[in-house]
C-alpha positions in Angstrom: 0.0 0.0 0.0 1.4 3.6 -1.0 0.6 6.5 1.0 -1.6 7.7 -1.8 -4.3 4.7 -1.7 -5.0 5.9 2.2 -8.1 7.7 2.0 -10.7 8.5 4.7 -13.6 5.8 4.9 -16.7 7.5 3.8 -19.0 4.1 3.6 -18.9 3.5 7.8 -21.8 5.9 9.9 -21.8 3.7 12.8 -18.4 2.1 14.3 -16.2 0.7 17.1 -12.9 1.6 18.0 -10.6 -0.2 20.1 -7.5 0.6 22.0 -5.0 -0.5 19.3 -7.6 2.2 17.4 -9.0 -0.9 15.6 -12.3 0.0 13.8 -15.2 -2.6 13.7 -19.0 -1.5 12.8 -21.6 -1.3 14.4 -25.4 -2.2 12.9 -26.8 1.0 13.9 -26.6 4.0 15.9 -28.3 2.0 18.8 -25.9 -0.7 18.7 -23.3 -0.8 21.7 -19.4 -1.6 21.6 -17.7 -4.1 23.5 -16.3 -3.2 26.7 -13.0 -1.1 26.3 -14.3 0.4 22.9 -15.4 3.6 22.1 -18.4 4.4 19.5 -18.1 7.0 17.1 -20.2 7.9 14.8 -19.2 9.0 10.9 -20.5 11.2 7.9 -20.1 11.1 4.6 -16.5 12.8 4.3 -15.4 10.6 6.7 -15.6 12.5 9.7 -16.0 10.7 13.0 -17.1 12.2 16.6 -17.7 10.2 19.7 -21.3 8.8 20.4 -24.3 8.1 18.1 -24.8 11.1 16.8 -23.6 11.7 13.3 -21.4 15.1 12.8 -22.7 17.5 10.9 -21.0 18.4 7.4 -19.8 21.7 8.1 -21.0 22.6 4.2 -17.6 24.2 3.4 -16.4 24.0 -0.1 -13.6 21.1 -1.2 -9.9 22.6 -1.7 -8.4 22.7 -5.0 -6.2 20.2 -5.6 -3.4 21.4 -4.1 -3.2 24.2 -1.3 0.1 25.7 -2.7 -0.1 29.4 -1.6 2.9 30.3 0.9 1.0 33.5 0.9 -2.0 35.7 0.6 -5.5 37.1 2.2 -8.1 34.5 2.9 -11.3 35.4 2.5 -13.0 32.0 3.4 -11.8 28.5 4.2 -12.2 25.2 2.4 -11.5 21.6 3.2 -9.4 19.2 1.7 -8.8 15.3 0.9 -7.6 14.8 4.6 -10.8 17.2 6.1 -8.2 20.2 7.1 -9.1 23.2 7.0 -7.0 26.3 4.4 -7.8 29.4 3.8 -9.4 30.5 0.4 -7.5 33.3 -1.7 -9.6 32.9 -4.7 -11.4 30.6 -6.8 -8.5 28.3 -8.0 -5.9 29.2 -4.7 -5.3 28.6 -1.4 -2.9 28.7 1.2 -0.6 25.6 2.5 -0.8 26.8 6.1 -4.2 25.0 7.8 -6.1 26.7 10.6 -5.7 25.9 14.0 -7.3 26.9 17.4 -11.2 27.7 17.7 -13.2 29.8 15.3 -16.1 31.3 15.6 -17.3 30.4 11.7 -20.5 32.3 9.8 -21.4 29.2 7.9 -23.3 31.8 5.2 -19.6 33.6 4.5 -17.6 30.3 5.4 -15.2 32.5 7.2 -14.5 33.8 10.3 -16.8 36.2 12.0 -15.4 39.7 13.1 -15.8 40.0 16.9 -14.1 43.3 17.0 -17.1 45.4 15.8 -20.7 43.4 16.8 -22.8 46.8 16.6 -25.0 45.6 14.1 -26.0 43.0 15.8 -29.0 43.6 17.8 -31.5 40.1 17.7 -30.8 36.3 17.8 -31.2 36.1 13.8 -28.3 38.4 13.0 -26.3 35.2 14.8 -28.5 32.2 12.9 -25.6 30.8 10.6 -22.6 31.8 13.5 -20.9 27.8 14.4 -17.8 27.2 16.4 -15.1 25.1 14.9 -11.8 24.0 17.4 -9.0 22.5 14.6 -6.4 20.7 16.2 -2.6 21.4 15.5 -3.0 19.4 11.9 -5.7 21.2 10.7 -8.2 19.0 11.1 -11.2 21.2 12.7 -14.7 20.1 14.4 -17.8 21.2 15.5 -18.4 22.3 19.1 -20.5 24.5 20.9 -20.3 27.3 23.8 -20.1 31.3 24.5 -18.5 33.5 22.6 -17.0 37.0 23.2 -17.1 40.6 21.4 -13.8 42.0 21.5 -15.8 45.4 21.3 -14.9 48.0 24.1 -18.0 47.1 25.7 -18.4 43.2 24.9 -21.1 41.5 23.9 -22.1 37.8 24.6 -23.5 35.2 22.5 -24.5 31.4 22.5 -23.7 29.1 20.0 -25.6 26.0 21.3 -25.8 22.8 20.7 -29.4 20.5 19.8 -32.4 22.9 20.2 -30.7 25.6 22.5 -29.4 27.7 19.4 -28.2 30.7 18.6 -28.7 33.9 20.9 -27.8 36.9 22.4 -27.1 36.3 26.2 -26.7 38.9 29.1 -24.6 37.5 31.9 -26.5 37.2 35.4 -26.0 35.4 38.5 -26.0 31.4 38.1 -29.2 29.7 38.1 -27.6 26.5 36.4 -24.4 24.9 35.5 -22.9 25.9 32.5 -24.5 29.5 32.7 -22.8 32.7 32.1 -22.2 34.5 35.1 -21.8 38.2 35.8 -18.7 39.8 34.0 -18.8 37.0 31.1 -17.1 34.2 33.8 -18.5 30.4 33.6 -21.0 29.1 35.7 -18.9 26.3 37.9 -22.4 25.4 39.7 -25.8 26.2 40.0 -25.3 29.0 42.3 -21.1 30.0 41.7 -20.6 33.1 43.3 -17.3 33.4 41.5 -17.1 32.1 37.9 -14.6 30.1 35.6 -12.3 32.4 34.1 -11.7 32.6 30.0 -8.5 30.8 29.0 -9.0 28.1 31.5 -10.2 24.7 31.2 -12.8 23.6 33.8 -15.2 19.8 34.8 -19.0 20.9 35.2 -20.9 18.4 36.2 -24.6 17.2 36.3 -25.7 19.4 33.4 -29.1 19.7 32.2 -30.5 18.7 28.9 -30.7 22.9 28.8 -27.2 23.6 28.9 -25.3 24.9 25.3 -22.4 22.4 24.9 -24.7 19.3 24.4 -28.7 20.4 24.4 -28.7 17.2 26.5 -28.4 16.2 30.3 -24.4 15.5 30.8 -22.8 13.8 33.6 -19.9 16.0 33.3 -17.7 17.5 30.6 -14.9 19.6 30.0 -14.9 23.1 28.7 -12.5 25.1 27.3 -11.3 28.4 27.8 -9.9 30.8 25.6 -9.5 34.6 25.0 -13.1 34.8 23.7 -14.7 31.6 24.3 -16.0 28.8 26.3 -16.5 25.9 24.6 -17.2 22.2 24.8 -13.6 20.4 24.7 -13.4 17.6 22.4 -11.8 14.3 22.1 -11.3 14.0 26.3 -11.5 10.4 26.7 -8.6 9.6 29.4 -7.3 10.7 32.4 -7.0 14.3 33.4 -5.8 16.4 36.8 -7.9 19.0 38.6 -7.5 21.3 41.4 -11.3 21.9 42.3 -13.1 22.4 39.2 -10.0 23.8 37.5 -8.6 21.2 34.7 -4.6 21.9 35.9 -1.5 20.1 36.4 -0.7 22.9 38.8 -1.4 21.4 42.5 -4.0 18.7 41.6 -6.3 17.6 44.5 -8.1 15.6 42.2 -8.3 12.9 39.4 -10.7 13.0 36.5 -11.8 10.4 34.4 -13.7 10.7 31.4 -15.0 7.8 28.9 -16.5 10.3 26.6 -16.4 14.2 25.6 -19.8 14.0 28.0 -19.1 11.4 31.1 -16.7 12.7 33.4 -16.1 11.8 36.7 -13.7 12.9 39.5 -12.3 11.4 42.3 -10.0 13.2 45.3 -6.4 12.0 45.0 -6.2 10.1 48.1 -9.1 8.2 46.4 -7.2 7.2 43.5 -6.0 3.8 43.0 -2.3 3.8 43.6 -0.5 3.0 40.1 0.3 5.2 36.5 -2.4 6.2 34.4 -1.9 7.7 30.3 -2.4 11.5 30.5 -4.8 12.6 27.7 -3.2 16.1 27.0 0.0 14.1 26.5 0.8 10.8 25.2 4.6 10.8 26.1 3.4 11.3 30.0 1.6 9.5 32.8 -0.2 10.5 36.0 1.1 8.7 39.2 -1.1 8.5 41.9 0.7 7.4 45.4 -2.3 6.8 47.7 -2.0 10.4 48.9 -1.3 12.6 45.4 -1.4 12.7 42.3 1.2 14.4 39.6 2.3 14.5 36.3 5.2 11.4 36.8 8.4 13.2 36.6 10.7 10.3 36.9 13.5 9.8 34.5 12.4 6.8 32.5 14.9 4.1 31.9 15.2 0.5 31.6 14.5 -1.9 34.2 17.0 -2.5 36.8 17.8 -2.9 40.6 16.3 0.6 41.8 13.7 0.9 39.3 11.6 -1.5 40.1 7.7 0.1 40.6 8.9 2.6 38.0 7.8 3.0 34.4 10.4 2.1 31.8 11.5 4.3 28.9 9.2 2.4 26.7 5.8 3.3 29.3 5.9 -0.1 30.7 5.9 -0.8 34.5 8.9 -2.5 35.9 7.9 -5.6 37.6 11.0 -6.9 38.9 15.0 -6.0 37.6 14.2 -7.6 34.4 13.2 -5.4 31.5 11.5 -8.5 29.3 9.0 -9.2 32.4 8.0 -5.1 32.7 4.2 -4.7 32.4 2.6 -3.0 29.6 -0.8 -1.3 29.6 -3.6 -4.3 28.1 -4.2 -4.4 24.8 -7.9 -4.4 24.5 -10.8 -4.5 27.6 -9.3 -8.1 28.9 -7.4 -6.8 32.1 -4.0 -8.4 32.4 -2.8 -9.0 36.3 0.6 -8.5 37.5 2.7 -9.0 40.6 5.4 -6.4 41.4 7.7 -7.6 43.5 10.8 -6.4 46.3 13.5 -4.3 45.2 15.4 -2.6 48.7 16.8 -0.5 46.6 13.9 1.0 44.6 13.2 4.4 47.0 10.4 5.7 44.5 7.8 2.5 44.3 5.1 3.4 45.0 3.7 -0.1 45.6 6.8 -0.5 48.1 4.0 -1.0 51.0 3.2 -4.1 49.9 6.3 -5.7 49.3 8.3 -4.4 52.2 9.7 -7.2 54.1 11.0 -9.0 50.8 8.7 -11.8 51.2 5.5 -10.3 49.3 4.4 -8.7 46.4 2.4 -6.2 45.1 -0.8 -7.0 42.8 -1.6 -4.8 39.8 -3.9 -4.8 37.3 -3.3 -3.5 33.5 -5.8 -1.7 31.7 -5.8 0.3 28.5 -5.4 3.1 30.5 -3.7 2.7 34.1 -1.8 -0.1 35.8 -2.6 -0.1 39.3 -2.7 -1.5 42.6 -5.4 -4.3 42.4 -7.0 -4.9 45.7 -9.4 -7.8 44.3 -7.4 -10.4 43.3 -7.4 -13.7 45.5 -5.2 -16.0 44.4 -3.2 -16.7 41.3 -0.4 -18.2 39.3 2.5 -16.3 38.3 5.1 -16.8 35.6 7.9 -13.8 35.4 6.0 -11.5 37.6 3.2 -11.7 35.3 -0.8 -13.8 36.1 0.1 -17.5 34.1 -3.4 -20.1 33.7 -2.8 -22.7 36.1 -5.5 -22.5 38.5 -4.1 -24.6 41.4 -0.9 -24.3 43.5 0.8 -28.0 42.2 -0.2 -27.0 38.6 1.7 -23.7 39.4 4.6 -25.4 40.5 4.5 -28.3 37.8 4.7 -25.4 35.9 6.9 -23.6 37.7 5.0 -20.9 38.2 4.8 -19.3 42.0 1.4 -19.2 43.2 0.3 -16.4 45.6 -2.6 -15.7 47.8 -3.5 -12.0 47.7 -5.7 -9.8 50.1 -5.7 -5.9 49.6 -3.4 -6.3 47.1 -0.7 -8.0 48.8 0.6 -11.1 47.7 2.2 -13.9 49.8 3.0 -17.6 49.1 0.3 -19.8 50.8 1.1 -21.4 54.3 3.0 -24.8 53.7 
């Protein structure tokens, strides 16, 4: 296969995808994924958004052929064979560069709207074809939903919102619901914030009603983003994130959120985290570590497994089990949870399932997901081949096989009494 035979899939609406980002489809938009995949829904340019609900085809013209402009004045924006967005310089040209960042789109111009001078508008009409697009750093841009900002001296407000909410003028007041827009153009944390989210900040609401702007449906919690002059819904937030109160921060996190779509997200305080390494969604190349009592951005130098590193992550993201880099754990490959014992290293200062191994004759139990390895406090009893759960499902299989079996409570693992 060449790289010009990769095209987007324009036949699949309804689809799973897996953690290996495997696509299988789905019969319908009712139909449900298997555990540890994600639906998505597609439209016909091969555009996919999380859920059932297919994305809407943002009606902007196709490129030319070629984007080849290093130059120029765009006067509206057009998509291409890869669904980035370039700007339009005229009928045959337009620019290499792609658009990033959120716009605020008038889908009757296909360009951006000017929110420096928003005199003329005066009703909810004048705003009937506004849409907010956020393009990620490639280019490729989709549709979300929020507030928007005038940058007039004296700013207006306006809601771009999603299902049958629409398109309106808003005056700021004091909150009434989450997800409002409270006094001074801040973000309604709660149904009765006395202070507001701030523009340019990222914050969880939760328990939204089906009236709120980012989804026109009930939400158990989502993420918006902040920017200079807007709050909108944030996409693609599947993963692990850190918060300090509402506040979406790596900056003293007191608490861990958890979200399985761009609308279910759930937090938990720190010292309710299960101790282990979860993927961080901002950030592919780093991991949360949560200790029992914190939890950070892991800012351990990653290296291969060895005496001292063992409870660490490796260089290649994998958890080291024991001294021997072939036996480190890796996060499971699909929804099937892969167990783990992690064993005593004197030596190893930083790991953080040292607790459970302390007196060099136990071990600690983890559990691999697709998204966190972590202390597993549910696990009985098992057989173990290179620090790592084998089938044998009795101790003298285990040792015919020689395995070592374990007995486990609260996630510490011993060898059963002779």
């Amino acid at each position: 296969m060449t790289a010009a035979s990769i095209v987007p899939d324009t036949e699949k609406s309804y689809i799973c995808v897996d953690a290996n980002l495997a696509v299988t489809t789905r019969a319908s938009a009712s139909a449900t994924c298997a555990t540890g995949s994600t639906a998505y829904a597609c439209n016909s340019k091969g555009v996919c958004q999380t859920g059932s609900t297919l994305p809407e085809l943002p009606g902007f013209p196709d490129c030319p052929a070629t984007c080849s402009e290093e130059s120029g004045t765009a006067t509206s924006y057009c998509i291409d064979s890869d669904n980035k967005f370039h700007g339009v310089i005229s009928a045959s040209a337009c620019l290499t560069a792609t658009i990033t960042g959120v716009h605020v789109i008038d889908e009757s111009t296909k360009f951006d709207v000017s929110l420096a001078d928003t005199s003329a508008i005066t009703q909810d009409s004048d705003i009937a074809t506004w849409m907010i697009y956020d393009c990620d750093t490639t280019g490729i841009c989709k549709r979300t939903y929020g507030y928007v900002k005038s940058s007039d001296g004296d700013p207006k407000y306006f809601a771009v919102g999603a299902g049958t909410t629409g398109n309106k003028i808003v005056t700021p007041a004091a909150c009434s619901a989450v997800g409002g827009l409270f006094t001074g153009g801040k973000l309604c944390l709660t149904d009765n914030d006395a202070a507001g989210g701030e523009l340019s900040k990222e914050y969880l609401l939760s328990s939204l009603t089906a009236a709120n702007i980012f989804t026109g449906a009930a939400a158990t919690g989502l993420i918006v983003k902040g920017t200079a002059n807007t709050f909108t819904l944030k996409l693609d937030v599947s993963g692990y994130h850190l918060a300090n109160g509402q506040e979406i921060t790596t900056t003293d996190p007191n608490s861990l959120v958890n979200c399985t779509s761009d609308t279910s997200c759930t937090t938990k305080p720190e010292a309710q985290a299960a101790i282990g390494y979860y993927k961080y969604n901002a950030d592919p190349t780093q991991y949360i570590q949560c200790t029992g009592s914190a939890c950070a951005i892991d800012e351990t130098s990653y290296a291969a497994c060895t005496s001292g590193k063992v409870g660490l992550l490796d260089d290649n993201g994998k958890l080291c089990v024991d001294t021997t880099p072939a036996h480190a754990a890796e996060f499971a490959a699909d929804s099937t949870p892969v167990y783990y014992i992690v064993s005593y290293d004197a030596t190893s200062s930083s790991n953080i399932f040292y607790d459970k191994t302390a007196d060099g004759t136990k071990y600690a139990s983890v559990v691999a997901t697709e998204l966190s390895i972590t202390l597993n406090q549910s696990k009985a009893a098992a057989c173990y081949k290179n620090n790592k759960e084998s089938s044998e499902a009795t101790s003298d299989a285990c040792t015919e096989a020689s395995g070592t079996y374990l007995e486990c409570t609260s996630g510490e693992c011993t060898a059963p009494a002779a």
